[in-house]
NUPADO-330627 format. One line per field, with one value per atom (N, C-alpha, C, CB): residue number from 1; atom name; x, y, z. Coordinates in steps of 0.05 Angstrom, whole numbers. Glycine has a CB too. Example, Ala and Ser with C-alpha at 12.3 -4.5 7.8 and 13.67 -1.06 7.14 Angstrom:
i <- [1/1/1/1/2/2/2/2]
at <- [N/CA/C/CB/N/CA/C/CB]
x <- [264/246/264/226/257/273/258/282]
y <- [-114/-90/-66/-89/-45/-21/1/-12]
z <- [156/156/156/181/142/143/157/114]
This chain:
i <- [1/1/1/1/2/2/2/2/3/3/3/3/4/4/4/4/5/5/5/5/6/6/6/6/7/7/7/7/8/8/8/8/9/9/9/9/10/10/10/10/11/11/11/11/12/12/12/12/13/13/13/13/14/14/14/14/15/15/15/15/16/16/16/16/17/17/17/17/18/18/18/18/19/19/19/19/20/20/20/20/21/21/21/21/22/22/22/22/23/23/23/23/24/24/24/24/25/25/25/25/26/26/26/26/27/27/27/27/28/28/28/28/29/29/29/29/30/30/30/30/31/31/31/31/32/32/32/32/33/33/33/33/34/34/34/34/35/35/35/35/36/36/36/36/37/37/37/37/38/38/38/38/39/39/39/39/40/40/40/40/41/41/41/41/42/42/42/42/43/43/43/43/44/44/44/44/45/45/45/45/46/46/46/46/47/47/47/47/48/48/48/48/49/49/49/49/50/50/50/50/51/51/51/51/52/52/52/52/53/53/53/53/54/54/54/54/55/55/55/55/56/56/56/56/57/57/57/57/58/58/58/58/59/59/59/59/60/60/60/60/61/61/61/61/62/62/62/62/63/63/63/63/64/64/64/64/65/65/65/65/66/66/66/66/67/67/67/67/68/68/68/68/69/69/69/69/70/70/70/70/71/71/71/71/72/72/72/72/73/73/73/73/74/74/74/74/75/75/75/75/76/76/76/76/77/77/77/77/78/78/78/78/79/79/79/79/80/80/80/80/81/81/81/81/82/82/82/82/83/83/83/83/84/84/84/84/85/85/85/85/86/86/86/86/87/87/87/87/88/88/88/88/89/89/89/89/90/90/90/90/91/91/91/91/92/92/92/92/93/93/93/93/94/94/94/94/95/95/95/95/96/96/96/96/97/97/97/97/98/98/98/98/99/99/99/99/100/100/100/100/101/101/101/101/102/102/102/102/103/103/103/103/104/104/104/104/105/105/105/105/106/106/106/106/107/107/107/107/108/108/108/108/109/109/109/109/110/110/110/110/111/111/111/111/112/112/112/112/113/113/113/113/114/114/114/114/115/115/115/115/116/116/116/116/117/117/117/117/118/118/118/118/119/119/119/119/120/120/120/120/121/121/121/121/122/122/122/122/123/123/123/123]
at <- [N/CA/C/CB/N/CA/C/CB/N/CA/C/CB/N/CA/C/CB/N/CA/C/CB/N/CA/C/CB/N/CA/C/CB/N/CA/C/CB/N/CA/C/CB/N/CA/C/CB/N/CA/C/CB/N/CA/C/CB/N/CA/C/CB/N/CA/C/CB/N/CA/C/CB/N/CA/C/CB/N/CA/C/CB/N/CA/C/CB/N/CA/C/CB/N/CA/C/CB/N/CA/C/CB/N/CA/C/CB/N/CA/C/CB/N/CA/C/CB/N/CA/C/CB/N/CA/C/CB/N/CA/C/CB/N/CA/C/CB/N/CA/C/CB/N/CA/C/CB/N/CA/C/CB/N/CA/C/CB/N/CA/C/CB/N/CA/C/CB/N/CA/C/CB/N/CA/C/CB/N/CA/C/CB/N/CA/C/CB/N/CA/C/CB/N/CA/C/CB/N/CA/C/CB/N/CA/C/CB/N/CA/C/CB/N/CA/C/CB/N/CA/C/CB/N/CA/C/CB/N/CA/C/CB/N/CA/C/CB/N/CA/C/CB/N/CA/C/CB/N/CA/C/CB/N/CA/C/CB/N/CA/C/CB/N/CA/C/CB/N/CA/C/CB/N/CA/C/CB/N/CA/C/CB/N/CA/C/CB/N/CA/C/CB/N/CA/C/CB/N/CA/C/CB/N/CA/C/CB/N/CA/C/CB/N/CA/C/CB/N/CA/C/CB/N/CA/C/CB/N/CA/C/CB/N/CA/C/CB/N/CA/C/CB/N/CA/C/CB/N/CA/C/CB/N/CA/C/CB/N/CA/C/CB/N/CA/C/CB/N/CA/C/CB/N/CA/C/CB/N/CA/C/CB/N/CA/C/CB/N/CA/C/CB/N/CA/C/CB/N/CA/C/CB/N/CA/C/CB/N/CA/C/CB/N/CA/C/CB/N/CA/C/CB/N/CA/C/CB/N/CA/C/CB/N/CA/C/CB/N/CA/C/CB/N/CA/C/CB/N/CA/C/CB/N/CA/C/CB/N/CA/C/CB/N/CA/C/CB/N/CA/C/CB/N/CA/C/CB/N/CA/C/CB/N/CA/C/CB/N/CA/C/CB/N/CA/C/CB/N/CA/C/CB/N/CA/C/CB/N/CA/C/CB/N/CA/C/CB/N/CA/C/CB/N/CA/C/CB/N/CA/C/CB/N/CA/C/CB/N/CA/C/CB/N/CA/C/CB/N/CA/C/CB/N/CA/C/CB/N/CA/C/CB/N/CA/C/CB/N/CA/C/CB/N/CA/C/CB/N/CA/C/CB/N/CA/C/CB/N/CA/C/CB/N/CA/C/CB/N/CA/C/CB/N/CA/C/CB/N/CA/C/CB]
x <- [-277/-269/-243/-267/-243/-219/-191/-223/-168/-142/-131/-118/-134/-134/-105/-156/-86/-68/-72/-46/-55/-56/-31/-81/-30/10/7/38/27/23/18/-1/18/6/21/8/43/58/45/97/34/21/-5/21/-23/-51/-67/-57/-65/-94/-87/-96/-66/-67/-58/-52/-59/-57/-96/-36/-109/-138/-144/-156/-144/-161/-154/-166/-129/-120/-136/-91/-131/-154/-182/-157/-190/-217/-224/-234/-201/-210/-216/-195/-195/-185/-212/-155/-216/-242/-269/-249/-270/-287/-291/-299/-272/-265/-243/-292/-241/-229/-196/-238/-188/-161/-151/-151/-119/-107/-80/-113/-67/-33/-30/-17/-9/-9/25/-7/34/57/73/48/93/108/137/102/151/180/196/187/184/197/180/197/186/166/176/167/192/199/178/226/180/158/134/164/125/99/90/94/103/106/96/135/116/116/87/140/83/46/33/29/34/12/4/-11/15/7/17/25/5/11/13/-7/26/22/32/2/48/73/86/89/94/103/118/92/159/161/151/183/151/139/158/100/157/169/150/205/146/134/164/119/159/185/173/222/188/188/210/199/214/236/225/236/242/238/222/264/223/214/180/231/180/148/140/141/144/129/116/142/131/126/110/147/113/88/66/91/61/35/23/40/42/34/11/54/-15/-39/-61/-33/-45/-68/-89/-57/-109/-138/-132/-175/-141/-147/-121/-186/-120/-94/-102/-65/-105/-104/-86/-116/-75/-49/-57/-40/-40/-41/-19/-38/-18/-1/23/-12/50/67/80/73/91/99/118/121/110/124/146/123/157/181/192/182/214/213/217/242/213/212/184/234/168/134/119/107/128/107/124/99/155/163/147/198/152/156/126/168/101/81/74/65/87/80/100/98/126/138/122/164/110/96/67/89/51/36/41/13/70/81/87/102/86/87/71/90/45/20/11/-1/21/10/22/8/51/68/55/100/48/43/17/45/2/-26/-55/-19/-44/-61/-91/-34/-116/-134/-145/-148/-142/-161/-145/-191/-151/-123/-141/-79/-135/-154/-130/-180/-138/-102/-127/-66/-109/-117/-102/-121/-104/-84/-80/-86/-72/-84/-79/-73/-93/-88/-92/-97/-109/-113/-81/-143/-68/-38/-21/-24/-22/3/3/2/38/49/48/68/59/68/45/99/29/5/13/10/0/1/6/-17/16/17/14/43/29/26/-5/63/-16/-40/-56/-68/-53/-67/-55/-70/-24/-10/-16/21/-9/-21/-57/-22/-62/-91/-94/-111/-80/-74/-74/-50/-44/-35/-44/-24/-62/-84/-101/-97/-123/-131/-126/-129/-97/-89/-80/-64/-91/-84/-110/-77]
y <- [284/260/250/267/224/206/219/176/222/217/193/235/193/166/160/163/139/135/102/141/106/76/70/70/45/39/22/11/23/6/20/-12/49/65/57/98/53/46/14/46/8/-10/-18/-16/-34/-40/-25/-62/-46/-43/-15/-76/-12/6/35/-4/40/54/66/42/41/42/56/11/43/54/82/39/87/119/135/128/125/145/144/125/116/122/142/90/144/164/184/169/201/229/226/234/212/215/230/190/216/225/234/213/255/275/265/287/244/241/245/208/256/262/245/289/230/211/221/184/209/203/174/213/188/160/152/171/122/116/95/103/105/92/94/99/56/57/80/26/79/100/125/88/148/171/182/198/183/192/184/177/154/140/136/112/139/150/177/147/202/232/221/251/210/201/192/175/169/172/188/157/212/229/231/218/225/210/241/173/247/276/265/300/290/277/258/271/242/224/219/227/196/198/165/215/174/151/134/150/105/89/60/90/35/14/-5/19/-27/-50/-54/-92/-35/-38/-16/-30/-23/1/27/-14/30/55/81/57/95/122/144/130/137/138/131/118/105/88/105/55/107/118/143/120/159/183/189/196/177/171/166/150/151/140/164/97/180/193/212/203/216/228/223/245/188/177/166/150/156/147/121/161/120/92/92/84/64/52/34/43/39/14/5/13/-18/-31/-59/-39/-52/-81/-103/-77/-128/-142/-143/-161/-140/-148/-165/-148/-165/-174/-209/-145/-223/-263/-253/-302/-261/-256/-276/-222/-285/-303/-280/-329/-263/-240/-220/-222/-237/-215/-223/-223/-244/-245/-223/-284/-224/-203/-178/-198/-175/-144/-129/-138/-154/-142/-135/-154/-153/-157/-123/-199/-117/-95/-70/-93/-71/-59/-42/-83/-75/-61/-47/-78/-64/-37/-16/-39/-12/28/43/39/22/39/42/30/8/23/49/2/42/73/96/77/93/131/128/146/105/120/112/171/97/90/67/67/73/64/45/79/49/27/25/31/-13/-19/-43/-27/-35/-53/-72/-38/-102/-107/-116/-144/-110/-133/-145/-131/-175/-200/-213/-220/-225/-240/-265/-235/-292/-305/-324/-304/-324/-350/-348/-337/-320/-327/-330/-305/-343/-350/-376/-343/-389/-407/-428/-400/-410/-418/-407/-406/-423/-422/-395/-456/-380/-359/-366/-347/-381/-394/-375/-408/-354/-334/-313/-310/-324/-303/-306/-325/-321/-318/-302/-344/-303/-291/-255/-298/-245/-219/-213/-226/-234/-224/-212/-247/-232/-228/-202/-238/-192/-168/-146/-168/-149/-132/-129/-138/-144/-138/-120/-153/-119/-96/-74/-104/-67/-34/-23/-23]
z <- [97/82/93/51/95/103/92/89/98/74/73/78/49/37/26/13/19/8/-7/27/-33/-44/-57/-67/-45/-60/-87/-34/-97/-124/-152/-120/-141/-164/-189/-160/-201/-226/-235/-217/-221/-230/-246/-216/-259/-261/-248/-253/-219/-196/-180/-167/-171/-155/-168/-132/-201/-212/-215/-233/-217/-229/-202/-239/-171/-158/-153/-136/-166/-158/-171/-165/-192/-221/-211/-260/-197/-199/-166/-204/-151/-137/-149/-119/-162/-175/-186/-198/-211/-223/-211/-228/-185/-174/-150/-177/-149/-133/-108/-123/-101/-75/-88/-59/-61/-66/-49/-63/-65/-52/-55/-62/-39/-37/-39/-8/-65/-88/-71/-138/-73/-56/-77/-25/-84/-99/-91/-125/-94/-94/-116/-102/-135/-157/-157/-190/-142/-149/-178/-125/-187/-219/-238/-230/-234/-256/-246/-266/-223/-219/-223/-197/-225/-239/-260/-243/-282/-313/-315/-322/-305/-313/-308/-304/-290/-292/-263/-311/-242/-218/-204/-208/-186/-163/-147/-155/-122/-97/-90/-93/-97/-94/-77/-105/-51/-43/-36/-34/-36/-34/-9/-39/-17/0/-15/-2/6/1/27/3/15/43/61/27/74/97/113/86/141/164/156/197/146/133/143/96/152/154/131/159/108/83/86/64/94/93/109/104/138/154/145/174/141/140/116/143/95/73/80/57/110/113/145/121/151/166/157/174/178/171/153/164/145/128/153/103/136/155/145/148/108/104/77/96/79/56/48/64/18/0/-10/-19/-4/-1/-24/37/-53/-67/-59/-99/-52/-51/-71/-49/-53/-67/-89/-58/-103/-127/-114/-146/-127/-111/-113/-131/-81/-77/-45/-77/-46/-19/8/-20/5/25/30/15/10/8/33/-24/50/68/98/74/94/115/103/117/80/75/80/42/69/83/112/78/126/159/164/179/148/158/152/149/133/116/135/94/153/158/194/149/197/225/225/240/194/186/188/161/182/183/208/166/228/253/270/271/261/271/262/258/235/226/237/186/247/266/239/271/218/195/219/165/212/222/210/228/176/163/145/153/140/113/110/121/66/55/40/34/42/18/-3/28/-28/-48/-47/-73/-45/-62/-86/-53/-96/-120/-112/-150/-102/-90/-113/-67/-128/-157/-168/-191/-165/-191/-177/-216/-152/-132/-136/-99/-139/-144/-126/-149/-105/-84/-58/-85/-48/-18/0/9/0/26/42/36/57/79/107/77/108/134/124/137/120/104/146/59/156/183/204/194/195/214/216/206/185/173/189/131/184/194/220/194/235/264/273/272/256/254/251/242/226/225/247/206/260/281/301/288/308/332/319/353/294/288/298/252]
């Protein structure tokens, strides 16, 4: 089986797809800016993570296969932090990356959503 990792766990979505791994057997590494309050819900396996190239990110994402990666929270820096985000995964050697977005509750147009794609491509 793949090793799998998913960021966002303190959250909704990327809290749900964690559970619904565990649920049903797959084991993940859950990646959160706060590992404290990801503990506090109930969350194992923890490891910090941030959408950045950080010595921290990397190594969170080292030995994963596939990453489910939810989009960051609106911010005038979410389109760097994804693009840094996903040069972590190509550093730690990550093969498959799924994003969710929420693109209906954005204010403000994706605009680099082609550039990211790009990007994706050469992992």
């Amino acid at each position: 089986m793949p090793k799998i990792a998913v960021t966002g766990v303190t959250g909704n979505l990327g809290g749900m797809v964690s559970r619904l791994c565990k649920k049903n057997g797959i084991e993940v590494r859950n990646l959160a800016r706060n590992v404290e309050k990801a503990e506090k819900l109930g969350f194992s396996n923890v490891f910090k993570s941030s959408y950045d190239k950080s010595e921290d990110t990397v190594k969170s994402l080292e030995g994963i296969e596939v990453l489910f990666m939810v989009s960051g929270s609106e911010n005038p820096n979410r389109v760097q932090q994804h693009k840094d985000f996903i040069d972590a995964a190509k550093i730690a050697g990550v093969s498959t990356l799924f994003i969710f977005r929420f693109t209906m509750l954005q204010k403000i147009p994706y605009l680099h959503w082609e550039e990211i794609t790009m990007q994706l491509k050469s992992i």
